[in-house]
C-alpha positions, 0 to 999 in steps of 0.5 A, a space after each residue: 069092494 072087498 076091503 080089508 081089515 085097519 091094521 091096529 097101531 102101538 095103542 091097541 096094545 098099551 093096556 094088557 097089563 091085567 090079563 098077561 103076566 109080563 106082556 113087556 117082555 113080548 111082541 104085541 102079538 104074542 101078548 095078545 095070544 095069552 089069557 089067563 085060563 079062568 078066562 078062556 071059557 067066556 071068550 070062546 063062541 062070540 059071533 063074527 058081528 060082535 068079533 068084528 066090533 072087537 076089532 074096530 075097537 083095537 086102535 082106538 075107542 069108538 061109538 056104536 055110530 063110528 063103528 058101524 060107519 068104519 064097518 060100512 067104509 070097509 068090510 061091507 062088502 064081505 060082511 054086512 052090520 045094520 045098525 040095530 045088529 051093532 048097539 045089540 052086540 055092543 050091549 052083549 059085548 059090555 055085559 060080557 065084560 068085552 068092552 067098556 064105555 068111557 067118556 061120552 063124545 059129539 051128539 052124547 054118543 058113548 065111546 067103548 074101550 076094549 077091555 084085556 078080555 075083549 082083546 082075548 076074544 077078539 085073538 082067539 075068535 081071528 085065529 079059529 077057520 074061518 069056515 065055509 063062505 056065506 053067501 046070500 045074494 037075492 040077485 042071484 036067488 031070483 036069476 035062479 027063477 028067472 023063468 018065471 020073469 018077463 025079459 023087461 025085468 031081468 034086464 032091468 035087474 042085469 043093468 041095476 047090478 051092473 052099475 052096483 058092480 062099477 060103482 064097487 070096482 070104482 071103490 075098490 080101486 081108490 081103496 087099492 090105491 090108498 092102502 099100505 097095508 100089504 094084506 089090505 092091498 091085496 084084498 082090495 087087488 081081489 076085489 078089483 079082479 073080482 068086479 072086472 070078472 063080473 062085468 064081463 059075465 054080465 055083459 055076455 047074459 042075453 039081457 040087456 
């Protein structure tokens, strides 16, 4: 599955106040995109984990567990976030005056806010390239040295990745279907495509 990104509601926007003059006569989207410039120079170079933490916190607070389950429910996929990567970044992103923690929920887990700051960085690392994809798939590493295994395991490898492919465009599909959001719904459209054209390709390797 290839999902795509929570679309943010009218609260991500309701506290700019301190970090843009005047935000009540401009469209959310354009309050987001100014910053004092004293700022500038601390909301340039977060990574994508911490830019993604940013994000899952523009509709709502949420704890290092909920964030890192709302990751695994959509863009795992496209970007994988373990759980010791997720409570380092929230940390860096606290100290960094990104975040902060508010009131503590279910389990005394501690729920983060985004900050004026924190919405800065998250606008201005969206709207940089995204720049060259990132690919590290250890099925197609070893299929790389696949001479160097017996046929038994390469099949074994080729049937284990094709029920991962049909379980992801399972998902992709019920993602598709519940998505509203335009954008979201053609990323899922992609991934659907995506796993269909892999299991083609798998079901026409010499392995079975």
């Amino acid at each position: 599955m290839l999902p795509g990104f929570v679309p943010a509601n009218s609260r991500a926007w309701a506290d700019t106040s301190s970090a843009v003059s005047h935000t009540t006569e401009l469209m959310p989207n354009q309050a987001l995109s100014i910053a004092r410039p004293a700022t500038a120079d601390r909301t340039r170079g977060i990574n994508a984990t911490a830019a993604a933490i940013l994000g899952f916190l523009m509709d709502e607070p949420r704890s290092g567990y909920e964030i890192l389950r709302r990751a695994r429910q959509t863009v795992r996929e496209v970007w994988n976030m373990t759980q010791s990567q997720v409570y380092r970044e929230i940390a860096n992103l606290e100290a960094s005056g990104f975040v902060k923690h508010g009131r503590t929920g279910a389990r005394a887990r501690k729920r983060y806010n985004l900050t004026p700051l924190g919405r800065h960085a998250f606008a201005h690392w969206l709207a940089l390239e995204p720049g060259d994809a990132l690919v590290r798939d250890p099925f197609f590493l070893k299929l790389y040295f696949a001479e160097h295994l017996d046929r038994a395991t390469l099949s074994r490898f080729v049937r284990n990745r094709r029920a991962q492919a049909e379980s992801r465009l399972a998902r992709s599909i019920e993602f598709e279907r519940g998505a509203a959001d335009t954008a979201v719904k053609r990323a899922a459209q992609f991934a659907i495509r995506y796993e269909r054209t892999l299991l083609e390709w798998l079901d026409a390797l010499p392995w079975k």
